[in-house]
C-alpha positions in Angstrom: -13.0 19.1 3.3 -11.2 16.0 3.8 -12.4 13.2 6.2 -10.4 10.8 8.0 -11.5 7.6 9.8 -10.9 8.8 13.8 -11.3 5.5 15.1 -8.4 4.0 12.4 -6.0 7.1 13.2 -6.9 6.6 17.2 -5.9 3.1 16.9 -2.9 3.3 14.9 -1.6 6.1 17.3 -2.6 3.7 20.4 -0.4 1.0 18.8 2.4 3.3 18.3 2.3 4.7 21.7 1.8 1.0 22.9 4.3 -1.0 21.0 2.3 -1.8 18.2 0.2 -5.0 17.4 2.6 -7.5 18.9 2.4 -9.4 15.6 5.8 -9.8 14.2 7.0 -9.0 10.5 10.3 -9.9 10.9 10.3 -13.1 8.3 9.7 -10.4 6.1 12.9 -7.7 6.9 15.3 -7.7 4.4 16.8 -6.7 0.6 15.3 -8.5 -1.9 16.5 -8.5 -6.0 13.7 -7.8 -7.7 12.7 -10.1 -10.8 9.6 -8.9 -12.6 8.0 -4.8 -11.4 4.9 -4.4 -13.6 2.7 -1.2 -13.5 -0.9 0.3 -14.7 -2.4 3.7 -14.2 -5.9 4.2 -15.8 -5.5 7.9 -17.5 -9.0 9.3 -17.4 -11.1 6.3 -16.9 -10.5 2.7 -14.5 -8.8 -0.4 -15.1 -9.0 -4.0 -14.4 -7.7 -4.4 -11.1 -6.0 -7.9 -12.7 -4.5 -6.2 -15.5 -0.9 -7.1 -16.5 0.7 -4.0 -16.6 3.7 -2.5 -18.0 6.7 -3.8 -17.2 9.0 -1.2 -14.9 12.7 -0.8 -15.6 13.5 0.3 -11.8 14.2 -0.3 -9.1 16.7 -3.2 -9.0 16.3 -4.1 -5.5 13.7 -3.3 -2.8 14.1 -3.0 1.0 11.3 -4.2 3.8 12.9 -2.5 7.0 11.1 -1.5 10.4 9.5 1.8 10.1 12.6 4.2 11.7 9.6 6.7 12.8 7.9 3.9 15.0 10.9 1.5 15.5 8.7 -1.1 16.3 8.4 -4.6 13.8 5.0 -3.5 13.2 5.4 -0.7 10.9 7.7 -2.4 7.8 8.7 0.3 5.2 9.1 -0.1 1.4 12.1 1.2 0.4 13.3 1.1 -3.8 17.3 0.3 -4.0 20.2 0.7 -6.2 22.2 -1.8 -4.4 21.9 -5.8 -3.0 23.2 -4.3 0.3 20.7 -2.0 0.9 22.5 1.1 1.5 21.5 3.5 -1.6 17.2 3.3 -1.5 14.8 5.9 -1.8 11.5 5.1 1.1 8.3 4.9 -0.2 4.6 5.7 0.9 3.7 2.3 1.6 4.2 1.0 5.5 3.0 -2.2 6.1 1.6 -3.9 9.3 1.8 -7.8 10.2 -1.1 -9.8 10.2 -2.5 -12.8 8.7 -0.6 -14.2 6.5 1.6 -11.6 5.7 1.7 -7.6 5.7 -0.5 -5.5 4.6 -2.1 -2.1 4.6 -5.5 -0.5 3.7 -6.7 3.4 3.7 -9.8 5.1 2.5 -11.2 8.5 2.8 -13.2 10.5 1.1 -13.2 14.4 -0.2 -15.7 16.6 -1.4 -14.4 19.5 -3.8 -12.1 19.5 -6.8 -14.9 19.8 -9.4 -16.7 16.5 -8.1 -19.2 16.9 -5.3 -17.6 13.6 -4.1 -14.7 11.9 -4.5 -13.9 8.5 -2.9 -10.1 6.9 -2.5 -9.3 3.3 -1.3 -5.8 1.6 -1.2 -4.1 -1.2 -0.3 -1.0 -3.3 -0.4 -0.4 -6.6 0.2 3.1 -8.5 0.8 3.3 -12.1 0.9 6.7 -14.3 1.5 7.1 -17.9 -0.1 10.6 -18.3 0.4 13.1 -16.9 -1.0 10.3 -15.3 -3.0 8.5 -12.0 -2.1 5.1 -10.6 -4.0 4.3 -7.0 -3.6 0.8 -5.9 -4.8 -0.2 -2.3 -4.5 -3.7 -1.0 -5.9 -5.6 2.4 -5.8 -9.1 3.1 -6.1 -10.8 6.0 -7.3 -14.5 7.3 -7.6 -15.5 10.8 -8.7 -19.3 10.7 -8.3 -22.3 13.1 -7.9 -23.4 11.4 -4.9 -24.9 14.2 -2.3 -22.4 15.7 0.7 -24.2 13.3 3.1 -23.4 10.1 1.2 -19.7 11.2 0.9 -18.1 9.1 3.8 -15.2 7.0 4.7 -17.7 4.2 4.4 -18.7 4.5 1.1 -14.9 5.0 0.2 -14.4 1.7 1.9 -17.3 0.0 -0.2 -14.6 0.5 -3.6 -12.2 -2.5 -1.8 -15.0 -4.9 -3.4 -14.8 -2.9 -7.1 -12.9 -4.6 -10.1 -11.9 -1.4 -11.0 -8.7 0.4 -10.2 -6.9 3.5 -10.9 -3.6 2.5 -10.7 -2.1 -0.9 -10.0 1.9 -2.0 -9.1 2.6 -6.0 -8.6 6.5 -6.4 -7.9 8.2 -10.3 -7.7 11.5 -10.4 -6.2 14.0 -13.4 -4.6 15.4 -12.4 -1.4 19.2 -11.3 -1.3 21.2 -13.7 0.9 
């Protein structure tokens, strides 16, 4: 059974129908080249969420565009590219929304089944522009625990944003194509 924060999906469907937060991310639109794409994925147990990673080979460029789905500069895509003019890219998962200091995005939910009675899962990316520069950081949280049905929830997947511990973590630096 999977479990879904109502009030989050509500709300996101609410901005959507409304025009969205009003908060613009359009400093951020645009092809950047990337210069350093590091990656870590804990295989059977967690890693430091500060780890350095592996360095990435791909992709050469990335892409922050408005969502096409919404249309509306507060949904920005991730898209990988081949190319500084952004034609050839591949969209990702990860859709930011503007706020703060720069874009971001944050899920958790929680599932019981699998072989665990519970199983927790938090994310969340994070896009900040000096620039020309732009700093991607990606993280995912995991917890398989024997924690009873009841104390399976949403909010106890929420309480892994505090852990140190990650199961996979993505940091991308890139310099903004003029």
């Amino acid at each position: 059974m999977r479990r879904a924060r109502v009030a989050g999906l509500l709300g996101l469907t609410i901005a959507a129908a409304c025009g969205g937060s009003g908060d613009d991310g359009a400093a951020f639109l645009g092809v950047y080249q990337v210069t350093a794409h590091v990656a870590a994925q804990g295989q059977g147990a967690a890693i430091a969420c500060d780890a350095a990673g592996a360095p990435v080979a791909t992709p050469a460029f990335v892409k922050l565009a408005v969502d096409e789905f919404f249309d509306d500069p507060s949904f920005i895509r991730l898209w990988e590219c081949d190319d500084a003019a952004g034609a050839a890219c591949a969209e990702t998962l990860t859709l930011f929304n503007p706020g703060g200091p720069g874009l971001a995005t944050e899920s958790a939910n929680s599932q019981i089944g699998g072989g665990f009675p519970c199983q927790l899962y938090y994310t969340k990316a994070t896009a900040t522009l000096a620039e020309p520069t732009l700093r991607l950081d990606l993280v995912e949280k995991y917890d398989g625990t024997d924690r009873p049905a009841a104390q399976c929830t949403v909010e106890a997947a929420e309480g892994l944003a505090g852990s140190p511990d990650c199961q996979r973590i993505e940091r991308y630096d890139a310099t903004r194509v003029p």
